[in-house]
N, C-alpha and C positions, 0 to 999 in steps of 0.2 A: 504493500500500500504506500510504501516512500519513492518516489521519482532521487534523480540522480543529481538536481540542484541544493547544491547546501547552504542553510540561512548567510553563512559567513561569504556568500557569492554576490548578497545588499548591501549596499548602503548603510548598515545599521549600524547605530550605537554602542557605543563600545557594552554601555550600559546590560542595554538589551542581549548583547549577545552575554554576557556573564549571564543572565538567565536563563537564557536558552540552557547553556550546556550545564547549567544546575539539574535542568529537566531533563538531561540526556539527548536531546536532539540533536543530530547533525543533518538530516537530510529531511527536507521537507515534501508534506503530502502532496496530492495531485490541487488539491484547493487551494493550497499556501501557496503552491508554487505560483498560478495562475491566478491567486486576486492578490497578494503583497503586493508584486509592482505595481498593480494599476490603483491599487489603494493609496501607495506612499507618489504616487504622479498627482492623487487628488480626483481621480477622476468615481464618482458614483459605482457600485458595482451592486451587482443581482448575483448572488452565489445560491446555485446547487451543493447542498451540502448534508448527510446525513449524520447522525449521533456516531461518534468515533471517529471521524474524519479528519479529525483535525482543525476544525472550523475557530475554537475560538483563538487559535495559532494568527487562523489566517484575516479575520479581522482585528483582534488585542493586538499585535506587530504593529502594525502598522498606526493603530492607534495612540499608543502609547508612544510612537517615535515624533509623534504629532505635537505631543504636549509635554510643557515642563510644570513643575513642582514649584505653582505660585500660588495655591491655594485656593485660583478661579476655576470655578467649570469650563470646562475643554469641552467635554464630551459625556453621551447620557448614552447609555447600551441597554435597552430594552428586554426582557426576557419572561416567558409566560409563567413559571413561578418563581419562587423564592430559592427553591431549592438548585433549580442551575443559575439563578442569581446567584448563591453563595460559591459554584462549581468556579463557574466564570471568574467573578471575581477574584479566588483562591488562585488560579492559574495564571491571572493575569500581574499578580501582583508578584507569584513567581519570574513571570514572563521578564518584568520591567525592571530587576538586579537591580544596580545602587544606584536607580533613576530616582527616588524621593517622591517618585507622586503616590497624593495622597485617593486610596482608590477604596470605594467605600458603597457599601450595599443598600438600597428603599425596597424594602418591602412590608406589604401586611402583616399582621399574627406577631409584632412585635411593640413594646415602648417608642409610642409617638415619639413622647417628649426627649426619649436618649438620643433616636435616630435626630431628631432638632439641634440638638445638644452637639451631637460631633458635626453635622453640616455647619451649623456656626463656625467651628473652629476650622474651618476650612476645606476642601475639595475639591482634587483638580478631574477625577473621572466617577462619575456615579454609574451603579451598575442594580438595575431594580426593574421591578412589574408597573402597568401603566397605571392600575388604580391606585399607588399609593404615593409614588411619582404624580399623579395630578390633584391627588390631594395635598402632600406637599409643597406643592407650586401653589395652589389657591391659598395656606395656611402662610404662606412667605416665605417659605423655609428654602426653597428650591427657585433661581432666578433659570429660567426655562427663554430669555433671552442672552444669555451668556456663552452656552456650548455652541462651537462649528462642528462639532463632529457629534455623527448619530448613528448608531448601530441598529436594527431590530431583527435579533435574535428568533429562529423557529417560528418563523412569520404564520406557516400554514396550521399552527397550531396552535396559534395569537387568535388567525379568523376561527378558530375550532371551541373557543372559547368565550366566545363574544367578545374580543379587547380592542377590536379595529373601531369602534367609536371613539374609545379612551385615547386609542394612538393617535389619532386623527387632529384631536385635541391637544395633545402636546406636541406632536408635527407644526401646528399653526401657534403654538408660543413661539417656536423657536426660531425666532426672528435673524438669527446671525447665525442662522445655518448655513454648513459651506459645502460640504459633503456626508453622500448616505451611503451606506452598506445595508444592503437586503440579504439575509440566508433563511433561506429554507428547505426541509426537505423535496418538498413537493409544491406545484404551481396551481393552483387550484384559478380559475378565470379571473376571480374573483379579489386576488392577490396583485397579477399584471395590472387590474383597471386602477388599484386603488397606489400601484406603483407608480402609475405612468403621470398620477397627478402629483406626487410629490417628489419624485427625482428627478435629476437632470442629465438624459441623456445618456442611462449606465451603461454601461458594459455588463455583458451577459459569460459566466463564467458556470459553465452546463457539464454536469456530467451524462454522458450518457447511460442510464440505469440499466442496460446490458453493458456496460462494462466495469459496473462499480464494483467493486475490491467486495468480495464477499468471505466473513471472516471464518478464517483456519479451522472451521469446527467440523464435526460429523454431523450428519444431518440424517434423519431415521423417521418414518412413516409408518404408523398402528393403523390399521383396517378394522376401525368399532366402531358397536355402535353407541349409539351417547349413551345406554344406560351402565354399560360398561368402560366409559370415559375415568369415572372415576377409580374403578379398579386398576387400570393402568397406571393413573399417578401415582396411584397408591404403590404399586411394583416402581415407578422410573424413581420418585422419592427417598424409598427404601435404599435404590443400586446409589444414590445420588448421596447419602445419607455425611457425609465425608464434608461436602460442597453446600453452596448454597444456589438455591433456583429463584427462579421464577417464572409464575404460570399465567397464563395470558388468555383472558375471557372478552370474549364481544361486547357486555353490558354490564353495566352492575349488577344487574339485579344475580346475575352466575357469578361473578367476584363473591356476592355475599354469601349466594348459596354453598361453593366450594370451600370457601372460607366455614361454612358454617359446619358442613359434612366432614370435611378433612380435621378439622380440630375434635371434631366425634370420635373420628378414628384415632386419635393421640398426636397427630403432627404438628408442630410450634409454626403456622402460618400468621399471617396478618394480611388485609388488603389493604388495595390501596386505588382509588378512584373518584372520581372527578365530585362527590358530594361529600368527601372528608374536609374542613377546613385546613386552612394552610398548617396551624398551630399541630393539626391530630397527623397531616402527610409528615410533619419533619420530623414530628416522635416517630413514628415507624420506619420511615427511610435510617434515623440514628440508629433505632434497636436493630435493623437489618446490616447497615453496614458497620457495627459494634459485634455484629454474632448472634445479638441474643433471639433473632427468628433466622431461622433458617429458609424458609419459603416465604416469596410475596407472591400474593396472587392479585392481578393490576388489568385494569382497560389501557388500551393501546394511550390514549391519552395522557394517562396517569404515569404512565412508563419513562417517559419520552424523559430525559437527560438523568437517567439513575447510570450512575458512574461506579460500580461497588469490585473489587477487585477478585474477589471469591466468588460470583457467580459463575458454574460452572457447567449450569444446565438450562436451558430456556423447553419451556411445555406449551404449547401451540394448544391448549385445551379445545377452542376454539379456532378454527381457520379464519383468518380475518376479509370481510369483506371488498378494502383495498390494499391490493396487490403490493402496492409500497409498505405496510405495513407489517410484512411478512422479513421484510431485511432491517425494519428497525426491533423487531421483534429478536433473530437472531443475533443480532449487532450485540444485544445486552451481554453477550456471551463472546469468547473467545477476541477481547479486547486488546486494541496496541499487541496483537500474535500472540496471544494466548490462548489456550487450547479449550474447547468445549465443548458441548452436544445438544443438539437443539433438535426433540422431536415432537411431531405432529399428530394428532390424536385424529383421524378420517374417518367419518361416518360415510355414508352412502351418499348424502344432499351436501357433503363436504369436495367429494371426488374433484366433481368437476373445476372448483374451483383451486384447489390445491394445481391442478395438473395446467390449469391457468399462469397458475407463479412459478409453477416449475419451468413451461416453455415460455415465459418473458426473461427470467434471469437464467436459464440453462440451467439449472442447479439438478445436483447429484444428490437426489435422498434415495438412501435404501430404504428399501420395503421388508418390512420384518414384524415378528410377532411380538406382543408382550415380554420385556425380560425377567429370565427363569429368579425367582426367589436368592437371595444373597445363602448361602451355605449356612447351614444348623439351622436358616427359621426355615418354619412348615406350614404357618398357618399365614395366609392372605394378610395383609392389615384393613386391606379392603374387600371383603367380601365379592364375588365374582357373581350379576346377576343373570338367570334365564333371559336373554334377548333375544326373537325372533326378527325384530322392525327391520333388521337391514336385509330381510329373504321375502320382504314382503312387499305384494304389488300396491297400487295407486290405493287399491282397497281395502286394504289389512289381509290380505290374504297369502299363506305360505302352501306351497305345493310339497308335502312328502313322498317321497321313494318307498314303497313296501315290495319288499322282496316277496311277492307270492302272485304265482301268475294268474289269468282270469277266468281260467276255468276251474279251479282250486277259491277263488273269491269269491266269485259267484259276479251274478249282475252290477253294474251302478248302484243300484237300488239297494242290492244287499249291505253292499260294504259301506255306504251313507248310512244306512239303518244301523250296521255294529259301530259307526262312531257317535251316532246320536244317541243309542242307548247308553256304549260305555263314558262318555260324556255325562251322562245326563243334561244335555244342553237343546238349543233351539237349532230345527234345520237349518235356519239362517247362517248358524256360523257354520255350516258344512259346504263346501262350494262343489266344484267339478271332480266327478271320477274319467280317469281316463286310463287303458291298458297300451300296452308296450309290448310285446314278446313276452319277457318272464316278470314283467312288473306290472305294478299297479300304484298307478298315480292318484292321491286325493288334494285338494284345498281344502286347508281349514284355516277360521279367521284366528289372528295373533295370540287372543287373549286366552283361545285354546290348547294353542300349540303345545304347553307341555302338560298339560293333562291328557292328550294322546300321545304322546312318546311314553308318558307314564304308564298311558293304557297296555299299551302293545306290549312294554316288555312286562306286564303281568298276567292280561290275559293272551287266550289262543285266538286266533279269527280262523275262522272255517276249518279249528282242528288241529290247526301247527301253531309254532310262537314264525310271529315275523319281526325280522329286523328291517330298521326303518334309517333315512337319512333327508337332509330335508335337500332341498334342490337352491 
């Protein structure tokens, strides 16, 4: 994921480079390479850039080489929570070595009056969320005509949260704006309209998402179906037991529920999702990145800038409905070359769309079953239930295989009638008999399905036992 340009190849301060190589870097990502210069030229830029990329490299550089350590705001860098507010600014203030500026974080869920208290005392880059950034400016605490320089950090995920009014807003304070930096993962229409009205003329710094650096991990695909979703975690958690995960649900309302079932089972999870306040997100992102949970279970939303060094499993519980969010999903895993495994839990109405992400990024997942029980335990932690839904048509219906041919069965009729009795159920749920050679095919509807497998291996039909499979 590093190109062959090394930081030490700019223009840079002598400063800035002492921090670079505190951080270990010598050779810059595909995004630093290509927006640093036209950043330190001055010119606007629109960056493609996903979580791990190296983004805040490739705007914090260039920033900070902008501005000196006079205690006036230079620059405001926007961010959709607190907690890559804290990410950012942590790395940026490594970035900027014995440059002296004063670089300092606005966010919600903390003391008004301290966050007031150190802006007094001076400022030369603030690094914060739009709502408390424009409360701040209306309380006087934040002079939002002073910064030329403007950042807005994971834009697509700014408009994902309702904050493009808020930014709008402090866009048009900022009267002595000279240059903008745009990153986001993704372009939503919605992002170009509302770009085109407040920059000047950027330059577009694209990667192409087939050919984006997809990280060093193993990639692995389970064929379930959702009511056996959770028995699988329950086995990858176990193999996982060492590491920390995180599992990835399409909505809250499944964050909660998993969250709720998994902790039944004994697992130390937490969630984490878009209706936690900021105050309850950063206790659990701490206890997760401290050890003390070992699983989060997050909407794609919620995920987005979790930097944790020990994740070492990512669980696709849910196949996401867009495509991009299948690489930042992975991304959580196997970070700056480190090693991970990221698999996918596939149901039936899951297929197609998995096989969607696979042929836009190429990617190589194997196909594999449940992994076997870790050595000495025997019992499941999660219980394994009867599924039929994934052998079953538009109607709830599953077709069984009976080994016993038709003149041995007798009629349609007969063999409807021996499952309606040993049933004791309604014709309704008995669908079509059909013969084969030496078999004999029935439908029955879902809810029956294992009360006939039950049936058959205890009674005879027409005199023999039959063995059954389902189709």
């Amino acid at each position: 994921m590093f190109t062959t340009t090394r930081f030490t190849d700019w223009d840079l301060p002598q400063g800035i480079l002492n921090g670079i190589e505190e951080l270990g870097w010598e050779y810059s990502t595909p995004v630093q390479k290509d927006t640093i210069p036209l950043a330190l030229s001055g010119r606007d830029v629109i960056g493609q850039a996903r979580t791990g990329s190296g983004k805040t490299g490739a705007f914090g550089i260039p920033i900070i080489s902008k501005c000196t350590a006079s205690g006036k705001l230079q620059a405001l860098i926007l961010t959709p929570t607190r907690e890559l507010a804290n990410q950012v600014a942590e790395e940026m203030k490594i970035v900027q070595g014995d440059s002296g500026l004063t670089i300092l974080t606005v966010y919600g869920g903390t003391d008004l009056e301290k966050q007031a208290r150190a802006l007094q005392d001076g400022v030369d880059i603030i690094v914060g969320t739009p709502g408390r950034v424009m409360d701040m400016s209306e309380r006087g605490h934040i002079d939002l005509s002073s910064p030329t320089l403007f950042c807005l950090d994971e834009a697509d995920r700014m408009l994902d949260m309702g904050f493009f009014p808020d930014i709008m807003w402090v866009i048009e304070k900022m009267t002595s704006r000279q240059q903008t930096l745009l990153f986001s993962a993704t372009f939503p229409q919605e992002i170009i309209d509302e770009a085109n009205e407040f920059m000047n003329e950027p330059e577009f710094v694209l990667t192409n998402v087939e050919e984006l650096d997809i990280p060093p991990i193993d990639m692995y695909m389970v064929s379930i179906g959702r009511a056996n979703k959770l028995w699988v975690a329950g086995r990858l958690l176990t193999k996982n037991e060492d590491g920390q995960t995180i599992i990835f649900c399409n909505t809250k309302r499944m964050v909660d529920l998993a969250v709720q079932r998994l902790s039944k089972y004994g697992f130390d999870v937490a969630g984490l999702h878009g209706d936690l306040n900021q105050n309850q997100r950063e206790k659990v992102l701490d206890k997760f990145k401290d050890g003390q949970f070992k699983t989060i279970v997050a909407t794609d939303v919620a995920s987005r800038g979790i930097d944790v060094d020990g994740i070492t499993m990512v669980i696709n519980y849910d196949i996401p409905d867009d495509i991009d969010s299948f690489i930042h999903r992975v991304g959580r895993t196997g970070r700056i070359g480190r090693k991970g495994e990221a698999w996918s839990l596939v149901s039936r109405d899951d297929s197609a769309q998995l096989n969607k992400i696979i042929a836009t990024y190429g990617l190589n997942i194997v196909e594999t079953e449940a992994p076997d029980l870790p050595q000495g335990m025997d019992i499941d932690p999660v219980k394994k239930q009867d599924d039929y839904g994934e052998n079953a048509n538009v109607f709830g219906f599953v077709t069984l295989s009976l080994d016993i041919p038709r003149k041995v069965a007798g009629s349609s009729r007969t063999v409807s009638n021996w499952f309606i009795k040993a049933l004791n159920c309604d014709e309704m749920a008995i669908g079509d008999v059909s013969f084969e050679e030496q078999k004999t095919f029935i439908s029955i509807h879902t809810s029956k399905i294992g009360l006939a497998i039950k049936a058959l291996e205890k009674r005879e039909m027409s005199g023999q036992i039959v063995s059954v499979s389902i189709i």
